[in-house]
C-alpha positions, 0 to 999 in steps of 0.5 A, spaced: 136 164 348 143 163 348 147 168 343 153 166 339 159 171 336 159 173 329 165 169 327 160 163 329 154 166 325 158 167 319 160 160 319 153 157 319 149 154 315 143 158 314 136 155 316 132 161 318 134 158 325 133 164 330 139 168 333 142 171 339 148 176 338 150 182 341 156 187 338 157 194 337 155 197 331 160 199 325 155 203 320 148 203 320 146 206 312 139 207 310 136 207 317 136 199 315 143 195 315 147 195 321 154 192 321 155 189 327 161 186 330 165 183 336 171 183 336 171 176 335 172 176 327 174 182 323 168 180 319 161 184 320 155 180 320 149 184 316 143 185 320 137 188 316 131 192 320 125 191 318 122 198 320 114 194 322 118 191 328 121 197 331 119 203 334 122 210 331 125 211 338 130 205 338 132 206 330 134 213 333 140 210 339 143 205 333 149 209 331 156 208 330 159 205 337 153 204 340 152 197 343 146 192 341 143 186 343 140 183 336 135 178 335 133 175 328 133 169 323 138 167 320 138 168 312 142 168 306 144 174 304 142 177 298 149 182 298 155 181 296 161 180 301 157 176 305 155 169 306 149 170 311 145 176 315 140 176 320 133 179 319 131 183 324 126 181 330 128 185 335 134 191 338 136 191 345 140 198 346 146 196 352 149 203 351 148 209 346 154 213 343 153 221 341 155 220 335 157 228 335 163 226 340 164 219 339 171 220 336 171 212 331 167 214 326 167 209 320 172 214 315 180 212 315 183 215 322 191 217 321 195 212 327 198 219 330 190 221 332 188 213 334 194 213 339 191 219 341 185 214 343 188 208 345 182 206 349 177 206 343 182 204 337 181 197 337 174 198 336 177 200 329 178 194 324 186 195 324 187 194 332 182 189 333 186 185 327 192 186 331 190 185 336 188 177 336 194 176 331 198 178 338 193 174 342 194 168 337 202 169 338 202 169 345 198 163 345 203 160 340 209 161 345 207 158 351 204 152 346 210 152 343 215 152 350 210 147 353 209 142 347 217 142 349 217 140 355 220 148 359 217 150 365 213 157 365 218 161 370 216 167 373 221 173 373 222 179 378 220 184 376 222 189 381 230 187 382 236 190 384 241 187 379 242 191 371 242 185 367 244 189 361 249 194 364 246 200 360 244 203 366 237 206 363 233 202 368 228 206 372 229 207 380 223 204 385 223 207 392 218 209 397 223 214 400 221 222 400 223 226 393 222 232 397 227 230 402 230 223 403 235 220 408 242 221 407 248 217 409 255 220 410 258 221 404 251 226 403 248 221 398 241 218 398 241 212 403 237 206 400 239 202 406 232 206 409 228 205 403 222 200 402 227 194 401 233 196 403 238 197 398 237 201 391 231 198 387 228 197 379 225 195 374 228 190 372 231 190 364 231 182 363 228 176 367 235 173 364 239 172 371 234 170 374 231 165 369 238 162 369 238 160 376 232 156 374 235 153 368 240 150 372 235 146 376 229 144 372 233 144 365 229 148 360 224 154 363 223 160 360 220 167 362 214 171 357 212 178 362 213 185 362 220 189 362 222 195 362 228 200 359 228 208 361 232 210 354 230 216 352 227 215 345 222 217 341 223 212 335 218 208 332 223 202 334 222 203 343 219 202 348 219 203 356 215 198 357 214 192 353 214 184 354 219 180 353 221 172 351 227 169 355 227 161 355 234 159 358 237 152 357 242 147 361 246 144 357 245 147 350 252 150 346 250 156 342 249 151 336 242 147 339 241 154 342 240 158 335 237 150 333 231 152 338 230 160 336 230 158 329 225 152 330 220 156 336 220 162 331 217 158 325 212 155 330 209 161 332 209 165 326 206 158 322 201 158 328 198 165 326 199 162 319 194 157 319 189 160 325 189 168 323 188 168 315 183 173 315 186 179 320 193 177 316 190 177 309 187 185 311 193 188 314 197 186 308 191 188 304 192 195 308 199 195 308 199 195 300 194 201 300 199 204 305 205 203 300 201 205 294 202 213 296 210 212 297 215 212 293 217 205 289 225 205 292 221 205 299 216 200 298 216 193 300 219 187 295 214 182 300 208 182 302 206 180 309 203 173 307 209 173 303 214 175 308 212 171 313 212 164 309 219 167 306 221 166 314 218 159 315 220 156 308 227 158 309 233 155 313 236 161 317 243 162 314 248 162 319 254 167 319 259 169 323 260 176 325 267 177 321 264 174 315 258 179 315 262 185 317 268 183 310 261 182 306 258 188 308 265 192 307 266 189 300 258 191 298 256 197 294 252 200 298 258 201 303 262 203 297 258 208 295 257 212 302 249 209 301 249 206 308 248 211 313 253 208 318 259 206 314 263 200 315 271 201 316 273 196 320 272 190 324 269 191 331 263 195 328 257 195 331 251 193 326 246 198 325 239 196 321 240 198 315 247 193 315 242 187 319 237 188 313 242 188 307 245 181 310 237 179 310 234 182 304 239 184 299 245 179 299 243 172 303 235 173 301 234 168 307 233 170 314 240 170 317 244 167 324 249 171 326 254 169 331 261 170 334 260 178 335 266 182 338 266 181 347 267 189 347 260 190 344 256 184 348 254 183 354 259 180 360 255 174 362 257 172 354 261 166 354 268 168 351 271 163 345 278 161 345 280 168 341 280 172 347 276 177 342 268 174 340 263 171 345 258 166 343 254 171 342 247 170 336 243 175 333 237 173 328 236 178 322 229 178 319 226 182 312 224 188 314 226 189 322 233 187 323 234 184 329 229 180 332 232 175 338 239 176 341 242 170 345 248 167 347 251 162 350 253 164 357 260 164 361 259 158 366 267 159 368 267 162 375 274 165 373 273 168 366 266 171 368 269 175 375 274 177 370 270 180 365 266 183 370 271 186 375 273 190 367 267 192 367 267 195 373 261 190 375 262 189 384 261 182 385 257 183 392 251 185 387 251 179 384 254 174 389 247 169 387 249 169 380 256 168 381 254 161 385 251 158 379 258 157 377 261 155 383 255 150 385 255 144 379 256 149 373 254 147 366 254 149 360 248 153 359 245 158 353 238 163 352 235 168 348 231 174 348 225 175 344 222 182 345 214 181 343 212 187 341 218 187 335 215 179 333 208 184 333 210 188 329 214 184 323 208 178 323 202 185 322 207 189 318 206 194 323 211 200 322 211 203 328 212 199 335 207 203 339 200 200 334 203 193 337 201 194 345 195 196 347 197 202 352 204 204 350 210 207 354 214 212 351 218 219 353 212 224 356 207 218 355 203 214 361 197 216 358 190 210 360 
């Protein structure tokens, strides 16, 4: 007999058909009823053993993890909480779990001791919701990009270039580290290293995707980058997965038009086909938030945080104005902000992000126009000679969600920001021809996926959002 999944069984109509599922076992109470689940569902389907059917020994395996195979019928169930269950036929046991050492028992767990057992916590209710959000989301990009007619373009991962100029890129060699090549001067000689020059983990698909851009038009990059940045905050990690369409031919006005319209797609997709993972990591947020102080609470709950961005339009500001909004504003006055705001130039902090969103404009924000000083060099440079075509959204809760800009497509004005940036020209001599050989106007954005995560499950911390994550002195599984 064929078996189903459980997300399959509870929508059925009971008709004391015989059924096949197999899941692991989430509790079992009264040597009777099994909660089963597969993770297809963040339901549980109630298998009721009859104790005739079953020998002693096989009633001795079920605990909780452990693997089965159940055979029944399928009835209607007489306990609250659930529209079906199966009676019991027949258990197969795939494989047992020591209820002594097996480390998810059904109690709460703290996020800090789930981490801990990153290969097992999606086994918990929690994870197995985030998870199938996150799955439903990277699903909804690539609809999304291709329903729009982009191209799925594959960035480097290994690359010689720093798109961001941050310098915390981490290095890939093959050279001895105990004793590597020298030239001349005594430094490290990367001409004998695996590809003959200075190699990393790339930052950004960006560069790369641009020159792509400027032959088919619209692509977009959706894959794993890597920032060797020394933080342990709830906001980083070394590893995590970004989104990058880049566009001919757009200014930055149809670029924010793009993020604005791509970002409501993705989060009314989860809207409509997540309900029931959404509907219990609210419910689980709001328990969390009971324990802590009403100022610290949130003023949306989830649902409502993410129909608050489908349903309204993002509010577009320049820099400037937000920074004499966020000059004037109470906070700034009294020393409440952490990061004061004296001046044009400034460059805003979360707290300035989410006041703009949460507190005085109650809309999700586009910011644009920022300081060139604070911005990367491949941004165009407006006619001001001091602001660059640069955009950031602003969401409830998280601040800065997607980055983008228009990129400098003079030839002239793109060597002069890079030579005052102490960029050499040689390492990015292909790029540098994009503006020689039939430039255009051309704009793109980022989205860290992770971040789009952890705002769409209300997640507080970025590492409950990626199945394995990479931080400082962490490379565990």
């Amino acid at each position: 007999m064929k078996s189903a999944n459980v997300k399959e069984l509870l929508s059925m109509t009971p008709k004391l058909q015989e059924v096949t599922v197999n899941g692991w076992v989430r509790t079992f109470r009264s040597n009777r009823f099994i909660a089963l689940n597969d993770g297809s569902t963040i339901n549980n389907i109630q298998c009721v053993v009859d104790f005739e059917n079953l020998k002693d020994d096989i009633l001795d395996q079920i605990n909780t993890g452990a693997a089965l195979r159940i055979k029944g019928t399928l009835v209607e169930s007489k306990g609250k909480g659930q529209s079906v269950e199966i009676l019991v036929n027949d258990i197969f046991v795939h494989g047992i779990a020591d209820p002594e050492t097996y480390p998810i028992q059904p109690k709460k767990h703290s996020l800090e001791f789930l981490r801990e057992k990153a290969h097992l916590r999606i086994r918990t209710s929690t994870f197995s919701a985030i998870m199938r959000v996150r799955s439903a989301l990277a699903f909804a990009v690539h609809q999304y990009f291709r329903q729009n007619d982009f191209f799925y373009f594959h960035a480097p991962i290994v690359t010689g270039s720093d798109a961001e100029g941050a310098g915390e890129m981490f290095r890939v060699t093959t050279l001895d580290d105990k004793n590597p090549p020298l030239n001349d001067e005594g430094e490290v000689d990367y001409k004998k290293d695996f590809f003959g020059k200075e190699t990393n983990l790339t930052v950004s698909g960006q560069l790369e995707a641009e020159t792509y851009a400027m032959a088919l038009g619209k692509v977009y990059t959706f894959g794993p980058t890597f920032r060797a940045e020394n933080s342990n905050t709830s906001r980083h990690l070394a590893e995590f997965w970004m989104i990058e369409p880049e566009m001919a031919f757009y200014d930055l006005d149809a670029n924010m038009d793009l993020a604005e319209d791509f970002i409501k797609y993705v989060i009314n997709y989860i809207l409509e086909h997540c309900m029931e993972d959404l509907q219990f990591l609210e419910q689980r947020l709001l328990d969390e938030e009971k324990s802590k102080p009403q100022a610290e609470r949130s003023e949306m709950a989830l649902i409502e945080k993410l129909k608050f961005v489908c349903e309204n339009n993002f509010k577009r500001v320049t820099y400037t104005e937000a920074i004499d909004i966020l000059r004037n504003s109470k906070p700034n006055k009294k020393k409440k902000f952490k990061y004061t705001i004296d001046e044009w130039g400034a460059d805003l902090q979360s707290e300035h992000e989410r006041f703009l969103v949460e507190k005085h404009f109650k809309c999700p924000v586009i910011l644009f126009d920022y300081p060139a000083k604070i911005k990367a060099f491949y941004m165009r440079l407006n006619e001001d000679g001091k602001t660059v075509r640069a955009m950031d959204i602003l969401f409830p809760g998280i601040g800065e969600i997607v980055g983008g800009s228009q990129r400098e497509e003079r030839l002239d004005i793109l060597k002069e920001k890079m030579a005052a940036l102490g960029i050499d020209e040689a390492e990015l001599w292909w790029y540098l021809d994009l503006r020689k050989f039939g430039t255009a106007v051309h704009s793109g954005f980022g989205l860290g996926f992770e971040r789009l995560v952890q705002f769409a499950t209300g997640m507080g911390n970025i590492r409950d959002v990626i199945p394995f994550p990479r931080t400082p002195q962490n490379a565990e599984f």
